[in-house]
C-alpha positions, 0 to 999 in steps of 0.5 A: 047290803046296809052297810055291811060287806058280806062275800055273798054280796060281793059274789053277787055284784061280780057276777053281775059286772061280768054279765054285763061286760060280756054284754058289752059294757066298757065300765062300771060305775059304782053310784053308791057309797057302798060298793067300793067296799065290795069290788075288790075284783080288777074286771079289766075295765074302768071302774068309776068311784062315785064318791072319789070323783066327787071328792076330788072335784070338791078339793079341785073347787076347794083349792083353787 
């Protein structure tokens, strides 16, 4: 991907999270900072932000 959004990239990763929810996953996480650019697709299924989940826990530290 190298910091580029290519549709094929994005086909290739749905393809992927569709694979493993027929195999039984309940979520995914995306644990790299790339990935949220790619899935725009709604899987019907938590979808965890990395870099969003450490961001706001970084603002929660931040403000108290």
């Amino acid at each position: 991907m190298a910091g580029k959004v290519d549709e094929k990239d994005s086909k290739t990763l749905t393809k992927i999270v569709l694979a493993l929810k027929k195999r039984g996953a309940e979520g995914i996480i995306l644990g790299c900072t790339e990935l949220p650019l790619v899935f725009s697709s709604d899987f019907n299924m938590p979808v965890f932000n990395s870099l969003e989940i450490l961001a706001r826990a970084l603002l929660q530290k931040v403000n108290k």
